[in-house]
N, C-alpha and C positions, 0 to 999 in steps of 0.2 A: 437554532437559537437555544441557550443553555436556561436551563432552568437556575433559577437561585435560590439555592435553600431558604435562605435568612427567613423570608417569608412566610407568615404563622397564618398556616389552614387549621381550621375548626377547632377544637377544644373549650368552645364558649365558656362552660359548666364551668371547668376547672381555673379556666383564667377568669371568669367573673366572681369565683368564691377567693382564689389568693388576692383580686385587688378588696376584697369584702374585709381578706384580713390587714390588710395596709389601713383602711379608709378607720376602720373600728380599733385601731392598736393593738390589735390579736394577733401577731406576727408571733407563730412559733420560733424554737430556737431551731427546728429541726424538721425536715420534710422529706417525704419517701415518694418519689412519684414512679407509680408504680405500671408496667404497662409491656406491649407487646415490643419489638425488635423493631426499629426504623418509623415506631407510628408520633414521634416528635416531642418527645420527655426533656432532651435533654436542650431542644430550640426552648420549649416553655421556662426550663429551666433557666436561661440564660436571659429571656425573655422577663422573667420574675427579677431575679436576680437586676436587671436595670431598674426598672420600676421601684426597687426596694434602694438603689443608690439615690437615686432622682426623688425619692421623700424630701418633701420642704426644699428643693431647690431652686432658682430660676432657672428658666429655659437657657440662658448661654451657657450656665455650669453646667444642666444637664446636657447639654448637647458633648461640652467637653469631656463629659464622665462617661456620654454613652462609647466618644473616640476611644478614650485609655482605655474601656473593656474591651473593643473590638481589635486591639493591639495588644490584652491580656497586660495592660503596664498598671493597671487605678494599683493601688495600694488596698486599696479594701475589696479585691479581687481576686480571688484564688481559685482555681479550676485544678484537676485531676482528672485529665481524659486519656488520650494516649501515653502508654508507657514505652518506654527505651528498652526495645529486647533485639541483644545482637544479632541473634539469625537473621534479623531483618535489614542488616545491617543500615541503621537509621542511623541520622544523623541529628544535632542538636536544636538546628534549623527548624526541622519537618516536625519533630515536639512541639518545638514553642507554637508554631500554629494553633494547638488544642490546649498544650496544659503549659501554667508556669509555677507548679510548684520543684522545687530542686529537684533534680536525678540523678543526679554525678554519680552518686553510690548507689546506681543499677551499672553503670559501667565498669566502676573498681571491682564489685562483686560478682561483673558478668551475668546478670540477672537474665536467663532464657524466659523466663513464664511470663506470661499476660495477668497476673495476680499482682495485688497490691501487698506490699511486704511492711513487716513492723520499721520497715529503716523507709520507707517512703508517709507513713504516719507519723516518726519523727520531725521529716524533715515537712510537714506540714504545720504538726505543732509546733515550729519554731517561726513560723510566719504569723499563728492566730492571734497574738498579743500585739501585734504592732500597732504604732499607733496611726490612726488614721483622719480623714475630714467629715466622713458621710455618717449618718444616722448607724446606717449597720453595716455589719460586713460580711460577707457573699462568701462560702467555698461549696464549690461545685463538685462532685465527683459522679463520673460516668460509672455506673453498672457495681454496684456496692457488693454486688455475691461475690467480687474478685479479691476480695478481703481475707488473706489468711488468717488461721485461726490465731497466733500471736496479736496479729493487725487488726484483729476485727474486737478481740480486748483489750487493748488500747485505745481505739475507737471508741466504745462503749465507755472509758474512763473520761473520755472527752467532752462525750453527749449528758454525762453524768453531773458533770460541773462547767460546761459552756462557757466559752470567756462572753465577758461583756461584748453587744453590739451585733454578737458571733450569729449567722442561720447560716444551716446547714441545710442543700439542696442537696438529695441525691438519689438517681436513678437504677431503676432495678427492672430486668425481665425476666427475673426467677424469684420473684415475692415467697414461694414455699421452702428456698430454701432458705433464708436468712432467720438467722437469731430471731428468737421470741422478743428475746429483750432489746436487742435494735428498732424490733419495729414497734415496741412499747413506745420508747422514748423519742419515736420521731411520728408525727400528724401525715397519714398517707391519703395521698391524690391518685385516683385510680384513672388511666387513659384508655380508652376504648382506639378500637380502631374506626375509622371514620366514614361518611356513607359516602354512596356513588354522588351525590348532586354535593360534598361539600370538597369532592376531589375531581370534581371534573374539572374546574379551571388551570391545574396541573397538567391535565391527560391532553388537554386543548393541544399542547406546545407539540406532542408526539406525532407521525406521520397517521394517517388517518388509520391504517392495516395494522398500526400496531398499539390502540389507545383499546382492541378490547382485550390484546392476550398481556398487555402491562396491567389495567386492572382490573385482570383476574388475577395475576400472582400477585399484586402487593396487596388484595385482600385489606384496603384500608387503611393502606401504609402509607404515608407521603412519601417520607423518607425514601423509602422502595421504589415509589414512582420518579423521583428526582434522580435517584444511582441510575435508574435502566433508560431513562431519557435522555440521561449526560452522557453515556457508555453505550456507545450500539455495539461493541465487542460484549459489554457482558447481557445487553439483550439477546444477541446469536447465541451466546452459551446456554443460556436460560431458557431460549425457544429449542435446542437441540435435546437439553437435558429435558426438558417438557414432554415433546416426542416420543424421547424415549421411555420415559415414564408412563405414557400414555399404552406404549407397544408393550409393557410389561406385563398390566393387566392381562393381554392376547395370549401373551407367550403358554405356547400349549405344553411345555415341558416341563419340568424340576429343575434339568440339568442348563436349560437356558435362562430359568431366572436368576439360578444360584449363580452362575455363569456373572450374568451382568450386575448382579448387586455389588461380587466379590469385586470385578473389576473397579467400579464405583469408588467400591473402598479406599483398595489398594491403592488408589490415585492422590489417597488423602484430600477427598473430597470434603465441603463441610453436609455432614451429615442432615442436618437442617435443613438444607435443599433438599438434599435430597427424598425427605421425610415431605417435606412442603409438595414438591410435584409429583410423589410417589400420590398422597392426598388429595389435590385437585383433581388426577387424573380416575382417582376411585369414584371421586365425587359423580365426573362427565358420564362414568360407566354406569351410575347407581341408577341412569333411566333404562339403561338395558338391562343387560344379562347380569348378575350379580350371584354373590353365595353370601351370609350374613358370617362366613368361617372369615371372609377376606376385612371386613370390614370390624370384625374383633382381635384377628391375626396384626390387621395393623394398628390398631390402638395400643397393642401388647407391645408391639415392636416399639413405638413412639414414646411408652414411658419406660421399657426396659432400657432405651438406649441413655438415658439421664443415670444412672447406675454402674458401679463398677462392675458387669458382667462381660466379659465376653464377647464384644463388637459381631466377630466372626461369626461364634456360636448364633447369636442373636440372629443375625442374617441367615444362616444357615434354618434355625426354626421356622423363621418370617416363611422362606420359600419355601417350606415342606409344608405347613399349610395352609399357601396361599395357591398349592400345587395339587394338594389330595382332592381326590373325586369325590 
């Protein structure tokens, strides 16, 4: 039986302070919710986002307002999640699922990157003025560090003078690197990751052998628990890359760790994983045999790799001292 996102696990703090700011008229123009990968920013998001159409309406309208958002059609609804990049070769379809601001001109321009470009900020700002029926109006955007430097001053010119009605909801899992002044001008909501008793009724739906190595890796993720319960393909991946990660620790060479990191690589793997089960598997070891060189070697590794150095390089250092005697 599949899990279904929609569904909002834990968060109390953050969603009893945004209905705080509805209840009192405090509704920022602008919101940063700030937080780890899959732990449910962007459900709260969308979750706010209702509750702010549905101000002062009856329950048949809000019922009708909650349909047009779950169809991305309300009018005073704007989302920025997935982008149109041709490698991927998507289609127009499989967008509108997440986002319905224009795209057409990521395909005129052939857009490959997963970054948000000043010609996707336009074609936002030419939606923020419309006119609409609800108190406010909602634009959502996923993962705001995706903002080029053109697109993210632009942006700023936005948040500067707000159209009427206008909040801005938007998500971010690299809070250090964004603009000073974007996170000046938007009220941030920080998300923890969640405990074992407010993720268990998730972990329920999993086979019994596999609700304690899910959450160990989603680490108070839901979101993580819902991918790897819906996908027993990428739990197999995930248990095999686990393993392996586990046996790296063991590996009594140089020449076998360097060995399998490179491969790793070369695979075009995402790195994050791989950082993620390289970590829990140090953790498992940290009752046994340990050196305090492995457990600084990889903190080193984990914030060198956010940086323009050297992927290879990097990995190549990791295993030389996570190899010396």
């Amino acid at each position: 039986m599949a899990v279904l996102p929609s569904a909002i696990i834990g968060h109390e703090a953050p969603r009893a302070q945004l209905l705080s700011d509805i209840d009192s008229s405090n509704v920022a123009h602008a919101y940063l919710f700030s937080g780890p990968a899959h732990i449910g920013k962007m459900t709260i998001a969308k979750w706010f986002a209702r509750e702010l159409l549905c101000t002062d309406q009856d329950p048949e309208t809000c019922m009708s307002i909650r349909e047009q958002m779950s169809k991305l059609i309300h009018p005073d609804y704007l989302v920025l999640d997935e982008l149109w990049m041709e490698e991927k070769q998507e289609n127009w379809d499989a967008i509108a699922l997440s986002s319905n601001v224009p795209q057409q001109h990521r395909q005129k321009k052939r857009a490959r990157t997963n970054t948000i470009s000043i010609d996707d900020i336009r074609a936002l700002q030419e939606r923020l003025n419309e006119t609409g029926s609800t108190q406010f109006f909602c634009c959502l955007i996923r993962s705001i560090e995706r903002l080029q430097d053109t697109a993210a001053n632009a942006f700023l010119k936005i948040l500067e003078e707000p159209p009427p009605r206008a909040v801005f909801i938007l998500t971010t899992e690299a809070h250090q690197s964004l603009l000073p002044t974007l996170i000046s001008r938007t009220r941030t909501v920080l998300f923890q990751p969640l405990s074992q008793k407010e993720v268990k009724p998730l972990l329920e739906s999993a086979h019994d052998d596999d609700q304690a190595f899910i959450s160990h890796l989603a680490q108070g993720a839901p979101g993580r628990i819902i991918r790897l319960i819906n996908d027993p393909e990428l739990l197999r991946e995930e248990k095999q890359i686990h393993a392996q990660a586990m046996r790296f620790w063991q590996m009594p060479s140089l020449h076998e760790k360097l060995k399998w990191l490179t491969q790793y690589s070369e695979k075009g793997a995402d790195m994050d994983s791989l950082m993620l089960h390289l970590g829990l598997a140090l953790r498992e070891h940290l009752a046994q045999d340990y050196k305090d060189t492995w457990v600084r070697a990889y903190m080193k590794l984990a914030s060198s790799l956010h940086t323009n150095a050297h992927k290879g390089l990097l990995l190549e250092q990791f295993a030389l001292a996570v190899s010396a005697p």
